[in-house]
Biopython code that builds the backbone (N, CA, C, O; Angstrom):
import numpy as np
from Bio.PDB.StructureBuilder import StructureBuilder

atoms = [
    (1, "UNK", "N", (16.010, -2.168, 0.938)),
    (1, "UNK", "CA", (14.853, -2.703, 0.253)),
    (1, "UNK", "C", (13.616, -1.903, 0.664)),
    (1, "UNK", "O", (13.340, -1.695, 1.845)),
    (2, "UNK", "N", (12.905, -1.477, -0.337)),
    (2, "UNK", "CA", (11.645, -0.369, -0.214)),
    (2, "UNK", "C", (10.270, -1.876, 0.828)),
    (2, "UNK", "O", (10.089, -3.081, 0.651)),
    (3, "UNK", "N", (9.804, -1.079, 1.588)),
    (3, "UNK", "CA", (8.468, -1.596, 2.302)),
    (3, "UNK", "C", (7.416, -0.979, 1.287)),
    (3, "UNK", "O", (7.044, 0.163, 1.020)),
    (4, "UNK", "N", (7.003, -2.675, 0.695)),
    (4, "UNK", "CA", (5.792, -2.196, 0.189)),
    (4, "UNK", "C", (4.891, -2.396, 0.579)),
    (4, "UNK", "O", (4.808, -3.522, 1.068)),
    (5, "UNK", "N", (3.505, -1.432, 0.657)),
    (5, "UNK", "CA", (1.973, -1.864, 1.015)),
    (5, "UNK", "C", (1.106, -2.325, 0.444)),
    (5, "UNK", "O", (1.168, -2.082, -0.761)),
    (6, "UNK", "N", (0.119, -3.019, 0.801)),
    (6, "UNK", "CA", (-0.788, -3.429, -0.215)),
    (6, "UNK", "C", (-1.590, -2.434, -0.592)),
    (6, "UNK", "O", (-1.844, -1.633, 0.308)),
    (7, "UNK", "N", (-2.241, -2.150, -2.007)),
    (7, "UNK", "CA", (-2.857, -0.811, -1.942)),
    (7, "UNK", "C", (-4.477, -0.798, -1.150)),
    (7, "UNK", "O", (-4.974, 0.187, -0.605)),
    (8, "UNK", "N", (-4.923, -1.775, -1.233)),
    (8, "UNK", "CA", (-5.924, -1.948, -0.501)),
    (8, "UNK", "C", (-6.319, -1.569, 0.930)),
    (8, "UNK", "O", (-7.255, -0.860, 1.301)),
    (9, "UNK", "N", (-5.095, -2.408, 1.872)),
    (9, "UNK", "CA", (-5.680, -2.149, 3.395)),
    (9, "UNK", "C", (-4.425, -1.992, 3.826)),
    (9, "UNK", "O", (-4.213, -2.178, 5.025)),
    (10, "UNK", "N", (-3.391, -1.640, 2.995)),
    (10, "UNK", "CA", (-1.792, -0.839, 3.709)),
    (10, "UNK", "C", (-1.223, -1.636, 4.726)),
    (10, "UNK", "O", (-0.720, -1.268, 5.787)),
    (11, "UNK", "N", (-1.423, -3.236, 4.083)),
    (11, "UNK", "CA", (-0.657, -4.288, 5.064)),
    (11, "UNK", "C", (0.456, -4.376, 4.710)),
    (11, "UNK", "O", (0.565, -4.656, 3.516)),
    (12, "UNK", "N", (1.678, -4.213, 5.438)),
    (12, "UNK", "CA", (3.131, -4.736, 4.676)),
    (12, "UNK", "C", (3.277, -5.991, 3.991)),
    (12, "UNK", "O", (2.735, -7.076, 4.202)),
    (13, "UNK", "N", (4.200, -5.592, 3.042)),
    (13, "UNK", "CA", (3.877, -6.900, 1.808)),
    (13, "UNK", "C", (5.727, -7.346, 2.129)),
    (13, "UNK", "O", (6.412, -6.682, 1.351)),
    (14, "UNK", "N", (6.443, -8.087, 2.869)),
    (14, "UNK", "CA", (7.714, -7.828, 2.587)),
    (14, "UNK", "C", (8.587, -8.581, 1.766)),
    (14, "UNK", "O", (9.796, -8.384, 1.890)),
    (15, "UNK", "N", (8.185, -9.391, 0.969)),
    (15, "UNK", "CA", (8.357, -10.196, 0.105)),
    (15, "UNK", "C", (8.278, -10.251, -1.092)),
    (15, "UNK", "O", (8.928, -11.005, -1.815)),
    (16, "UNK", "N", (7.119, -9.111, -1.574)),
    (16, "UNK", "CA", (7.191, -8.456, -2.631)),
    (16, "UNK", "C", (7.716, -7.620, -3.391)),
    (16, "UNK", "O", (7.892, -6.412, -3.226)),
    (17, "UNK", "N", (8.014, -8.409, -4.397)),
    (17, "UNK", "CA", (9.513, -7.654, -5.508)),
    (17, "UNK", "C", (8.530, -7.404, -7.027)),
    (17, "UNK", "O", (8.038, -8.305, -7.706)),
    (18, "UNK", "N", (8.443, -5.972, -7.275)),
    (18, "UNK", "CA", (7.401, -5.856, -8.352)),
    (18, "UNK", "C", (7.820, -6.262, -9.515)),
    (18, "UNK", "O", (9.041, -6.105, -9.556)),
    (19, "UNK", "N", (7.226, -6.912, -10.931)),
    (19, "UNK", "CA", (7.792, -7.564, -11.858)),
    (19, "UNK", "C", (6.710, -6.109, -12.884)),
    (19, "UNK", "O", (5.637, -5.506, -12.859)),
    (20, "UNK", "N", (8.173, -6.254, -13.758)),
    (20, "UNK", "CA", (7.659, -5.171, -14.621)),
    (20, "UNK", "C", (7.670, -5.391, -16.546)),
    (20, "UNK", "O", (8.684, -6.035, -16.814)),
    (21, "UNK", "N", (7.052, -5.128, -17.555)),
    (21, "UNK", "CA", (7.060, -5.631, -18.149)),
    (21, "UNK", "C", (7.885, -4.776, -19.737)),
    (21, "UNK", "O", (7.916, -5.175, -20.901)),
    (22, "UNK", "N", (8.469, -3.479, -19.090)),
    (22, "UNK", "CA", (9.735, -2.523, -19.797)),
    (22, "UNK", "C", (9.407, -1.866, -18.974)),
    (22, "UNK", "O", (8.561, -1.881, -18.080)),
    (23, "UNK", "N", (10.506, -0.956, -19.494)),
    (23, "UNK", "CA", (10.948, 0.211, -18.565)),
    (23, "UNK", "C", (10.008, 1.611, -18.392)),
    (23, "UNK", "O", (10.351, 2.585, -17.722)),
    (24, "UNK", "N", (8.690, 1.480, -19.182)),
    (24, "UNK", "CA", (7.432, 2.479, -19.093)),
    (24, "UNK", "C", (7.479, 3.293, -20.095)),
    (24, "UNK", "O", (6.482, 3.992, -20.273)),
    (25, "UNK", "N", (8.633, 3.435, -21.025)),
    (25, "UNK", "CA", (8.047, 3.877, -22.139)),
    (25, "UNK", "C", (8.102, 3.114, -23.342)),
    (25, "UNK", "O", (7.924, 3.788, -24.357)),
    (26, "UNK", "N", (8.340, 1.636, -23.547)),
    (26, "UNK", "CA", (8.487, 0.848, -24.279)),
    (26, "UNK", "C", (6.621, 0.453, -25.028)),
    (26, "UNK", "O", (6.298, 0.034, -26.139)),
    (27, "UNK", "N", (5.799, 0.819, -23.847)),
    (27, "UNK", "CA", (4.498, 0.213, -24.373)),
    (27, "UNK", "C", (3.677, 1.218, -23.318)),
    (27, "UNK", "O", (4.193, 2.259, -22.912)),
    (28, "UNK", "N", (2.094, 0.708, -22.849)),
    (28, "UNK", "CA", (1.329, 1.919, -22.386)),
    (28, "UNK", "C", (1.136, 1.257, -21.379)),
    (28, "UNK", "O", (-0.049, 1.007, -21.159)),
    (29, "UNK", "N", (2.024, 0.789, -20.518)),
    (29, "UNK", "CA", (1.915, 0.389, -19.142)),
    (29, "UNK", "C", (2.629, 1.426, -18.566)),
    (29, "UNK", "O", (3.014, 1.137, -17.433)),
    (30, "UNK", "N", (3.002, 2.741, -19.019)),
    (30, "UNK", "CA", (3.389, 4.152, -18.018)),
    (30, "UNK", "C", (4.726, 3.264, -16.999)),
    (30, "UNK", "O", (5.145, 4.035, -16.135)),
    (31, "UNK", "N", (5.274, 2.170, -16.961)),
    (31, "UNK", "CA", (6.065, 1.944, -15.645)),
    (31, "UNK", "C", (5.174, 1.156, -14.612)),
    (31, "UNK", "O", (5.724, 1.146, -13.511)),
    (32, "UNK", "N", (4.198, 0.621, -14.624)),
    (32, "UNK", "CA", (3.447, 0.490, -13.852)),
    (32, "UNK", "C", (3.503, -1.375, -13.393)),
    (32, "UNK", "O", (3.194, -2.145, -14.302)),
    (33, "UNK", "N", (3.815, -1.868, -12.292)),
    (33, "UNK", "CA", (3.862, -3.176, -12.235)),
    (33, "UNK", "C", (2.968, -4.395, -12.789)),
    (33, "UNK", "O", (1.752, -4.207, -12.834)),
    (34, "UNK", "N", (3.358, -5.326, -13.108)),
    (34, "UNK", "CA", (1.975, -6.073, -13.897)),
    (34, "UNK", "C", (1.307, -6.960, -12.654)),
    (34, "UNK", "O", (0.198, -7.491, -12.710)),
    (35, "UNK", "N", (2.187, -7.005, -11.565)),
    (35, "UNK", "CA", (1.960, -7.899, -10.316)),
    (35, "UNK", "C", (1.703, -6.858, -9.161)),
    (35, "UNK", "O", (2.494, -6.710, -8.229)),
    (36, "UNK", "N", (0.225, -5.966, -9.338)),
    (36, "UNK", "CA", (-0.445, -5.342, -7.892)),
    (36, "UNK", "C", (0.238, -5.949, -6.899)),
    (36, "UNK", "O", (0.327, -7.162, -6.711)),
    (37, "UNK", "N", (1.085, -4.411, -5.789)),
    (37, "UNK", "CA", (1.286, -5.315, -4.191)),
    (37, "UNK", "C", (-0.636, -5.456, -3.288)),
    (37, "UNK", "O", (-1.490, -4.721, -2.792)),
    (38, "UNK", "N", (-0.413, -6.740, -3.547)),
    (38, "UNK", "CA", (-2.087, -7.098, -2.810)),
    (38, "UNK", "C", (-1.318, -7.877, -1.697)),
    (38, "UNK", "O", (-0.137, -8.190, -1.850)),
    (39, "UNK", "N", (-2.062, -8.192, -0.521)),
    (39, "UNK", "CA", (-1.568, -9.214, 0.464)),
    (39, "UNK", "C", (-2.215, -10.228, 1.060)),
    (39, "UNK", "O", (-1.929, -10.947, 2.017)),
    (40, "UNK", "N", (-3.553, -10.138, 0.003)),
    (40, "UNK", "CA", (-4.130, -11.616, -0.239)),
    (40, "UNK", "C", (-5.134, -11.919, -1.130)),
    (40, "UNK", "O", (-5.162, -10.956, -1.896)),
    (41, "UNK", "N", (-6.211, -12.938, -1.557)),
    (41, "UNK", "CA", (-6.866, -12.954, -2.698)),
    (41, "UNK", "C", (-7.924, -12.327, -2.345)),
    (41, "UNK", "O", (-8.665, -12.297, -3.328)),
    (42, "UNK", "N", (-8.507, -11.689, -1.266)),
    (42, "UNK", "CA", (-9.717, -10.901, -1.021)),
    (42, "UNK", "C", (-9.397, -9.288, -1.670)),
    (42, "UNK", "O", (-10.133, -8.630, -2.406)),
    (43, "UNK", "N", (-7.944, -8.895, -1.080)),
    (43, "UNK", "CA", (-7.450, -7.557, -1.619)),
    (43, "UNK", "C", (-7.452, -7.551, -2.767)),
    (43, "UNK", "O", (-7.779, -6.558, -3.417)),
    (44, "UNK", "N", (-7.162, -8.428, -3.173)),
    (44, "UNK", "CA", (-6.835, -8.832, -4.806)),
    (44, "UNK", "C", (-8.003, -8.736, -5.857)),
    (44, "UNK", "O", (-8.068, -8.182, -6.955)),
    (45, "UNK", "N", (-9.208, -9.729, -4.870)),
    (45, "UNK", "CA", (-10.376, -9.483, -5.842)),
    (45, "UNK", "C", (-11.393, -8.469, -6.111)),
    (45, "UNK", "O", (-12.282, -8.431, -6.962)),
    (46, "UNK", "N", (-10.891, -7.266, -4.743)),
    (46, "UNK", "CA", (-11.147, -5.775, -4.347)),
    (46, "UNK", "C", (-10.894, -4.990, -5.524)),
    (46, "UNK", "O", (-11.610, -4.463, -6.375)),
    (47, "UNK", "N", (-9.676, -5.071, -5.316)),
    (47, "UNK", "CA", (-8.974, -4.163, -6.636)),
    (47, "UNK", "C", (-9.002, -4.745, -7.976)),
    (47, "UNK", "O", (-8.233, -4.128, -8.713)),
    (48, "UNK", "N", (-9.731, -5.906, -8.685)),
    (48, "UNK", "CA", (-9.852, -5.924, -9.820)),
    (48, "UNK", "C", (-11.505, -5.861, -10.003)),
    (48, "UNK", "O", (-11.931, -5.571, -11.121)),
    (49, "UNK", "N", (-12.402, -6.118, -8.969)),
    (49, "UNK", "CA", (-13.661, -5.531, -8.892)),
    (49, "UNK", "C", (-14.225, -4.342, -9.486)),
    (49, "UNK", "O", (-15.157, -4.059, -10.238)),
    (50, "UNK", "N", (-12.963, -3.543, -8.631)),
    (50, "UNK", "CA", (-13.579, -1.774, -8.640)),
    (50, "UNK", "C", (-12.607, -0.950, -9.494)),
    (50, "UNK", "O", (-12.200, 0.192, -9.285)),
    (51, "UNK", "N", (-12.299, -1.871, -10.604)),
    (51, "UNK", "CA", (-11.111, -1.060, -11.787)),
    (51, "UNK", "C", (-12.166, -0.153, -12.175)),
    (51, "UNK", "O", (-13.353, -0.367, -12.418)),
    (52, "UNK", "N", (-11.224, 1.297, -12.182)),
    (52, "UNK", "CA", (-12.172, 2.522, -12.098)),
    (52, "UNK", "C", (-12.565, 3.341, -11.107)),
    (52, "UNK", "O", (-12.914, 4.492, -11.368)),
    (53, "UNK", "N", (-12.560, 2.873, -9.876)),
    (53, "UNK", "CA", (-12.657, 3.458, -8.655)),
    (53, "UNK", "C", (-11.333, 3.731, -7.756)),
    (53, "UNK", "O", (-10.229, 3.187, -7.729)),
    (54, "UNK", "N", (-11.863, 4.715, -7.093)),
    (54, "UNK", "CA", (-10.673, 5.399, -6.129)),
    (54, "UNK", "C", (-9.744, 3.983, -5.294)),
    (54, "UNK", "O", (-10.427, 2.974, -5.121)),
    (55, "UNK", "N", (-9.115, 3.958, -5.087)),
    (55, "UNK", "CA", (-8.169, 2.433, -3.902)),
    (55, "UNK", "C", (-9.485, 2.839, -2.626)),
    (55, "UNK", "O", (-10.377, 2.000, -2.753)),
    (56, "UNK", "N", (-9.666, 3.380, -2.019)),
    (56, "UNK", "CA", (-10.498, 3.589, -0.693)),
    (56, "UNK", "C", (-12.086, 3.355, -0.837)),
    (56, "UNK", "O", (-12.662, 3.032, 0.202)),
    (57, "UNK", "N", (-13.055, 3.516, -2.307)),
    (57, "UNK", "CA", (-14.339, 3.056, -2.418)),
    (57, "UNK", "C", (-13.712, 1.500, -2.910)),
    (57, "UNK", "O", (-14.545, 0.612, -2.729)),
    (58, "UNK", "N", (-12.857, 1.188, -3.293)),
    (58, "UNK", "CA", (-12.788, -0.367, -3.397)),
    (58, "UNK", "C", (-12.596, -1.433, -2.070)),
    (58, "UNK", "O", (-13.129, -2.482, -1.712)),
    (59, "UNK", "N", (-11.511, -0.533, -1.553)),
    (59, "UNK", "CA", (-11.617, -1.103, 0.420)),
    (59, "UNK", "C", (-12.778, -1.096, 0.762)),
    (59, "UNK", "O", (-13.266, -2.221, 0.879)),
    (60, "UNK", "N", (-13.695, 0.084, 1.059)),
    (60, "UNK", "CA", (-15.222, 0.371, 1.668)),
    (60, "UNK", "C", (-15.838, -0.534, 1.332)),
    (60, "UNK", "O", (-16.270, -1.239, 2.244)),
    (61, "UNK", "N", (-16.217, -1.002, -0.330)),
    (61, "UNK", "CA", (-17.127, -1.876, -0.808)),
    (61, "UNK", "C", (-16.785, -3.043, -0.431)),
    (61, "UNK", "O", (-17.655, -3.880, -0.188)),
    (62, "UNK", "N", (-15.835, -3.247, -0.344)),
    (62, "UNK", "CA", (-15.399, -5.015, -0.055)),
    (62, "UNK", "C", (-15.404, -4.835, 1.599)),
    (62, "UNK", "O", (-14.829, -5.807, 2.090)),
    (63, "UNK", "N", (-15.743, -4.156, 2.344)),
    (63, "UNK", "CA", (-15.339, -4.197, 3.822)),
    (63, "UNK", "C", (-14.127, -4.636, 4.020)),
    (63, "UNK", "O", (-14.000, -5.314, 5.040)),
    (64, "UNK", "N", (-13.002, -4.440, 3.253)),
    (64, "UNK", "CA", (-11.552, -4.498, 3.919)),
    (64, "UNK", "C", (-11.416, -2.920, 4.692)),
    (64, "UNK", "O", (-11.496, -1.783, 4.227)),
    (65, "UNK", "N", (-11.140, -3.509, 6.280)),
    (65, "UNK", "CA", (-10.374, -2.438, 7.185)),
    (65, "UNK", "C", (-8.967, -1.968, 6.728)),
    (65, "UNK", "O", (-8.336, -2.705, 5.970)),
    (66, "UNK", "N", (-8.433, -0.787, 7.140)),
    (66, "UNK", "CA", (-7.183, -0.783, 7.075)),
    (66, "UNK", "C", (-7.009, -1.211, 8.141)),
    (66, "UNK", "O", (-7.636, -1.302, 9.196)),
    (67, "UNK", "N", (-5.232, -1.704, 7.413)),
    (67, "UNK", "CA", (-4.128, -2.479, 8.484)),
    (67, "UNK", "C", (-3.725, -1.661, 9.877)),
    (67, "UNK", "O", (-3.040, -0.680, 9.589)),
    (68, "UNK", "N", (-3.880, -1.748, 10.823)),
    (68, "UNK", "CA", (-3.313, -0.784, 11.737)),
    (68, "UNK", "C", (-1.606, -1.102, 11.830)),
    (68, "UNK", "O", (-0.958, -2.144, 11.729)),
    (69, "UNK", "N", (-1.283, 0.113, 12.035)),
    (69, "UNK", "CA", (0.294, -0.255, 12.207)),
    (69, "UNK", "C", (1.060, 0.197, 13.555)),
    (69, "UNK", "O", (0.810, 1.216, 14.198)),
    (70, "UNK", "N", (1.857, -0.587, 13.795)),
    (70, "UNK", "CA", (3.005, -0.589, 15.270)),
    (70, "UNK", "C", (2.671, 1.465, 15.128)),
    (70, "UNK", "O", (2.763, 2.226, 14.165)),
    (71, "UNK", "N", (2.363, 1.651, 16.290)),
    (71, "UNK", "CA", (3.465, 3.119, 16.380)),
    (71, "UNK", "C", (4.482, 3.691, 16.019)),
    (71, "UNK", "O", (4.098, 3.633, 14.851)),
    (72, "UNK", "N", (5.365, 4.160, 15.940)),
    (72, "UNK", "CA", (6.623, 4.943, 16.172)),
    (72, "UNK", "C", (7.066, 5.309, 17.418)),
    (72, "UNK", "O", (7.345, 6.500, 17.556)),
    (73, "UNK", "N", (7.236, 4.376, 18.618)),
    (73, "UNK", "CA", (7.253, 4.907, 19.908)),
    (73, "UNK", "C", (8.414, 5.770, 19.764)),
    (73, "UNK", "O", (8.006, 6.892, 20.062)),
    (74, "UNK", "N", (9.595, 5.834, 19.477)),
    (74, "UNK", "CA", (10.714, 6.331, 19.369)),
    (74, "UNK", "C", (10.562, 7.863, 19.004)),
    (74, "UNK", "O", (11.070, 8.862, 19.513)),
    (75, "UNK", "N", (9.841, 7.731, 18.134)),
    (75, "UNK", "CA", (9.648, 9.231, 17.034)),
    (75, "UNK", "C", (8.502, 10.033, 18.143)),
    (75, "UNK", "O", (8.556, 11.245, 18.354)),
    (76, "UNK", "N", (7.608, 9.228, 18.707)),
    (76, "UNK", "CA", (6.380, 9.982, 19.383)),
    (76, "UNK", "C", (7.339, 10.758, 21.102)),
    (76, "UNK", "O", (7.345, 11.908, 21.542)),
    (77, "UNK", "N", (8.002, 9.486, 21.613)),
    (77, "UNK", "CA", (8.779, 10.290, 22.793)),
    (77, "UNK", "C", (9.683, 12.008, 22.214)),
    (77, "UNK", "O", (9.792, 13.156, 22.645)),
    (78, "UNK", "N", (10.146, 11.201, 21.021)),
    (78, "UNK", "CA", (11.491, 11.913, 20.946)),
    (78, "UNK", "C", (10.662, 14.027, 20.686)),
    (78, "UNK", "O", (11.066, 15.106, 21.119)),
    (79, "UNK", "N", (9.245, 13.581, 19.649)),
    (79, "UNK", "CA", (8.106, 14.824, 19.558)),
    (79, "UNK", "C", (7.938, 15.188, 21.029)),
    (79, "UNK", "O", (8.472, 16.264, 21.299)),
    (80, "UNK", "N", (7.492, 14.733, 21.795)),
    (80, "UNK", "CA", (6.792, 14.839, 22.746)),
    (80, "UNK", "C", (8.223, 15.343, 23.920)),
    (80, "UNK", "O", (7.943, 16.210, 24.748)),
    (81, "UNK", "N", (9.299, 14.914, 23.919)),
    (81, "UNK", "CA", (10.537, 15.989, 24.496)),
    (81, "UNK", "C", (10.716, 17.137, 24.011)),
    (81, "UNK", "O", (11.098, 18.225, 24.442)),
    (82, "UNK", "N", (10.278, 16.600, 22.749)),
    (82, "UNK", "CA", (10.789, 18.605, 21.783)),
    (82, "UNK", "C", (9.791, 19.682, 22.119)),
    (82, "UNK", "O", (9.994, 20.887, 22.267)),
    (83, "UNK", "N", (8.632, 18.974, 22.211)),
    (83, "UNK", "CA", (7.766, 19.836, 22.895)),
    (83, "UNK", "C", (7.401, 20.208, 24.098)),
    (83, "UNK", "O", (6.540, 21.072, 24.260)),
    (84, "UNK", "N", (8.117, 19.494, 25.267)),
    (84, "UNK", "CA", (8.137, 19.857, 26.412)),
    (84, "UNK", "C", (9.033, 20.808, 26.399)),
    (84, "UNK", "O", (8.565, 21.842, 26.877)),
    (85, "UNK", "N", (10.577, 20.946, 25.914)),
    (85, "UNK", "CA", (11.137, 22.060, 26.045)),
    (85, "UNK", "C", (11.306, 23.040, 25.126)),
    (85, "UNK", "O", (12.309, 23.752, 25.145)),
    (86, "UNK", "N", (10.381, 23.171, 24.266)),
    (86, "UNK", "CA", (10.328, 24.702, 23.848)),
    (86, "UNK", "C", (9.323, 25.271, 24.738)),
    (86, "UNK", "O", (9.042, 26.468, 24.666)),
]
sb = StructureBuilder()
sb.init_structure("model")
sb.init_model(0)
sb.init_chain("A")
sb.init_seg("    ")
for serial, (resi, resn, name, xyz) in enumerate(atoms, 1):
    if name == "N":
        sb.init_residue(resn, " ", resi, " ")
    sb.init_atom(name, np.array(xyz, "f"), 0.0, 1.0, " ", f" {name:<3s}", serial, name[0])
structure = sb.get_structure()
């Protein structure tokens, strides 16, 4: 199952299953979901605010932070051995 983000502040959404309304060339929705992954009604009212604007001047304007996310401790040791021995 794909991890989706919200486009707003890149919070994991994991519950979200996108609903689509054909297959993208049936009408001029390009494929495009009719149900935004948002991950709450502030993100939500971000991104229908600033229809027309970049995803990142719609975060800025609304003062949504991005989500910080866990590390990769695994991936950062495993870099950080590869680069000790070359």
């Amino acid at each position: 199952m794909k991890a989706w983000l919200c486009l707003l502040c890149e919070k994991p959404i994991p519950d979200y299953e996108p609903e689509y309304c054909c297959n993208g060339f049936e009408c001029n929705c390009h494929g495009v979901a009719m149900n935004p992954p948002v991950c709450s009604s502030v993100c939500d009212k971000a991104l229908m605010d600033g229809i027309g604007k970049p995803m990142n001047e719609r975060r800025i304007a609304a003062g949504i932070k991005l989500f910080q996310h866990e590390p990769d401790i695994a991936a950062a040791d495993a870099e950080y051995e590869r680069r000790a021995n070359s």
